[in-house]
Each structure stands twice: as C-alpha cells, then as structure tokens.
One Martini backbone bead per residue (centre of mass of N, CA, C, O) as a GRO file, in nm:
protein
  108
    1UNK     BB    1  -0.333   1.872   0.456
    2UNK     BB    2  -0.240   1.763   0.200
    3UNK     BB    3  -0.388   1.610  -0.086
    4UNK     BB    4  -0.112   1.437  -0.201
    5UNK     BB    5  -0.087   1.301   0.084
    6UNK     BB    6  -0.394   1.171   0.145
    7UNK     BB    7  -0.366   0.988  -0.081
    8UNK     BB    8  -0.157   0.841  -0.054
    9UNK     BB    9  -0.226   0.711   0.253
   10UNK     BB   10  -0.496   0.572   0.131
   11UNK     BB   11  -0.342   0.391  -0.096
   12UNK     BB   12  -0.171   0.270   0.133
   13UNK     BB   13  -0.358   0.126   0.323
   14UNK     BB   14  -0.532  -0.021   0.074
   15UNK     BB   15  -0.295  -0.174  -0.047
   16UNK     BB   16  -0.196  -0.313   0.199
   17UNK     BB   17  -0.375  -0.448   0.304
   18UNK     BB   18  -0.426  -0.621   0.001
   19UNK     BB   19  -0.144  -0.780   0.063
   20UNK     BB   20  -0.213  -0.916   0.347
   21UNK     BB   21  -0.426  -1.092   0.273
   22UNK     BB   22  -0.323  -1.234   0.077
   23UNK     BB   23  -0.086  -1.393   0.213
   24UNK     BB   24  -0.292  -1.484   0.463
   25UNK     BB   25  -0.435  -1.702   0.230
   26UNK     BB   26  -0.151  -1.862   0.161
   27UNK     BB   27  -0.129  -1.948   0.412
   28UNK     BB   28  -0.417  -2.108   0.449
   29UNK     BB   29  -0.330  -2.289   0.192
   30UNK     BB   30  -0.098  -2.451   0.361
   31UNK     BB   31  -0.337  -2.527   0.614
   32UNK     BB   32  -0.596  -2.537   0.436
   33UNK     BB   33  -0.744  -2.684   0.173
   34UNK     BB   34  -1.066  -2.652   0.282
   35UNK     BB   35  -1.064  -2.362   0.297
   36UNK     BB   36  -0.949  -2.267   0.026
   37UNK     BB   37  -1.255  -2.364  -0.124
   38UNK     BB   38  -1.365  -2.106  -0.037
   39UNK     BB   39  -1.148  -1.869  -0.075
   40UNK     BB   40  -1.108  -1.838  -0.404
   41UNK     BB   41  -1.248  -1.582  -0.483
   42UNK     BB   42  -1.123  -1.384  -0.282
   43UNK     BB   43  -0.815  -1.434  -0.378
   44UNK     BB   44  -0.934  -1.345  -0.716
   45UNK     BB   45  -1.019  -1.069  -0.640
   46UNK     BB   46  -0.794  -0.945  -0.497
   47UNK     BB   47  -0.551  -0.955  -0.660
   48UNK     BB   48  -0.677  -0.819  -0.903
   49UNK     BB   49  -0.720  -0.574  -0.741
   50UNK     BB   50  -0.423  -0.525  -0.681
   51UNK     BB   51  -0.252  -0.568  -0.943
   52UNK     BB   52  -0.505  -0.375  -1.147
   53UNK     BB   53  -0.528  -0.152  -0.978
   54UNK     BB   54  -0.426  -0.024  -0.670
   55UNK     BB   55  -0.119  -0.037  -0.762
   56UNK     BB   56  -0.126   0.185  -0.985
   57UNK     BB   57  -0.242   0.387  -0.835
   58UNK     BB   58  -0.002   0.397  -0.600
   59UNK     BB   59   0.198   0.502  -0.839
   60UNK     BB   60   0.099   0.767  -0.886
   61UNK     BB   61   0.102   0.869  -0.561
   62UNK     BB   62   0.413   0.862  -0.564
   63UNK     BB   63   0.506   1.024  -0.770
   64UNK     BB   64   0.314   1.277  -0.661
   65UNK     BB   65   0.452   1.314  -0.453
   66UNK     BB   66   0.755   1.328  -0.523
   67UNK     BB   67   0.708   1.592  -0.696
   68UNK     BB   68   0.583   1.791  -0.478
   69UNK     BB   69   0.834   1.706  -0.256
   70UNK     BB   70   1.109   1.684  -0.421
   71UNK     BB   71   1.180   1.382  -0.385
   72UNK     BB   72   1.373   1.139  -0.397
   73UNK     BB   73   1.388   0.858  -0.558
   74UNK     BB   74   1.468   0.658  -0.311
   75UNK     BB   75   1.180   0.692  -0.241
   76UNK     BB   76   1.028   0.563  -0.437
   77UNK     BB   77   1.108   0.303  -0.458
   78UNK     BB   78   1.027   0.243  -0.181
   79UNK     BB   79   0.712   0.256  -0.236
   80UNK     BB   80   0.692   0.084  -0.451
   81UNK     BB   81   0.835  -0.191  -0.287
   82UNK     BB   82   0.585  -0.203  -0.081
   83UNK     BB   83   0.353  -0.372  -0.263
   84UNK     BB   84   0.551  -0.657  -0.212
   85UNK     BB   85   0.519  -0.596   0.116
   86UNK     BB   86   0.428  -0.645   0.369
   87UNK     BB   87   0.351  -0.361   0.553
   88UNK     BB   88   0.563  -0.138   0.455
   89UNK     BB   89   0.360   0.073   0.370
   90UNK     BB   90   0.274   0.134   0.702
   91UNK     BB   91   0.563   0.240   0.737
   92UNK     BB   92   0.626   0.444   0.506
   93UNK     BB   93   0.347   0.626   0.604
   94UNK     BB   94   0.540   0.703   0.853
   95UNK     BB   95   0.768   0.842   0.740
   96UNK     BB   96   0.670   1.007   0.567
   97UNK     BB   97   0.512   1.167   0.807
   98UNK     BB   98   0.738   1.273   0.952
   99UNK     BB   99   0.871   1.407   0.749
  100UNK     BB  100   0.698   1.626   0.612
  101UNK     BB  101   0.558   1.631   0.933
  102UNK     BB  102   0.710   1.705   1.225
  103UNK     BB  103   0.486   1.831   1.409
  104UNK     BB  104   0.231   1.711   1.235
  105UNK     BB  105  -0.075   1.706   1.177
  106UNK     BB  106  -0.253   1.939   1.012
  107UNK     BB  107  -0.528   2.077   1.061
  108UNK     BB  108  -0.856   2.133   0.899
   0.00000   0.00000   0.00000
C-alpha cells in the first residue's frame, strides 16, 4: 500500500472518529443537561482537537492522495466536505480504496 494512501486513510479514520464523538456529545447535550455538565471539556478538548488540529492535517492529506494520484479535484471536494459530515469520512475512505486499489489492498 502507498505511504500516501495509508496517511489518508489514518487521518480519515483519526478525523471521522472525532467528528463522530463530537455530533454524539451534542446529541447528549439536547437530552440531558446533567450529563453535559460532566463532559463539556471532553466536548471541548475534542471541537479543539478536531476542528484545529486533526483537521488541516486530514486536509493536507487530502491534497497529498489527490495529486499523488491524479484525481479529480471534485474527488478533493468530497473529501473535504467528509470532514463536516459524520460517517461519510468513513464511506469515502473505502470508495477510495475500492477506486485505487480494485483488486484489495497490496500486502506489506
């Protein structure tokens, strides 16, 4: 497997994951105000973490797989626009890999 295909697919994973908690916190804070009141720095040590960290870096490897191989820039798009969506970084991490690597992925 490609170095720059295995970033992508860590950073799509690391980023999804926290985007996911994110939305599921917020969801938790519409039913129950006394739970919030217990995880709201995990709320925000995560947002921070998402939002200023983990998610300039998933867009750096975005950019890296997007010109490494070739694609489409509204494959780029798309994988930006994952970032905002729960789930869909992990829908797209696996059409990605179906495109690139049609036969499975190559062994170490």
């Amino acid at each position: 497997m490609n170095a720059t295909f295995r970033r992508y697919r860590t950073m799509s994973f690391v980023t999804g994951t926290t985007l996911i908690t994110l939305y599921v916190t917020a969801l938790l804070k519409k039913i129950d105000l006394a739970l919030w009141t217990h995880i709201k720095l995990f709320v925000v040590i995560d947002g921070a973490g998402h939002g200023f960290v983990l998610y300039p870096i998933y867009m750096i490897m975005c950019f890296n797989l997007v010109m490494k191989f070739r694609l489409n820039v509204s494959y780029l798009a798309l994988m930006l626009f994952a970032g905002f969506v729960p789930g869909l970084a992990f829908y797209l991490e696996h059409r990605m890999r179906v495109k690139l690597y049609p036969r499975g992925l190559p062994a170490k």
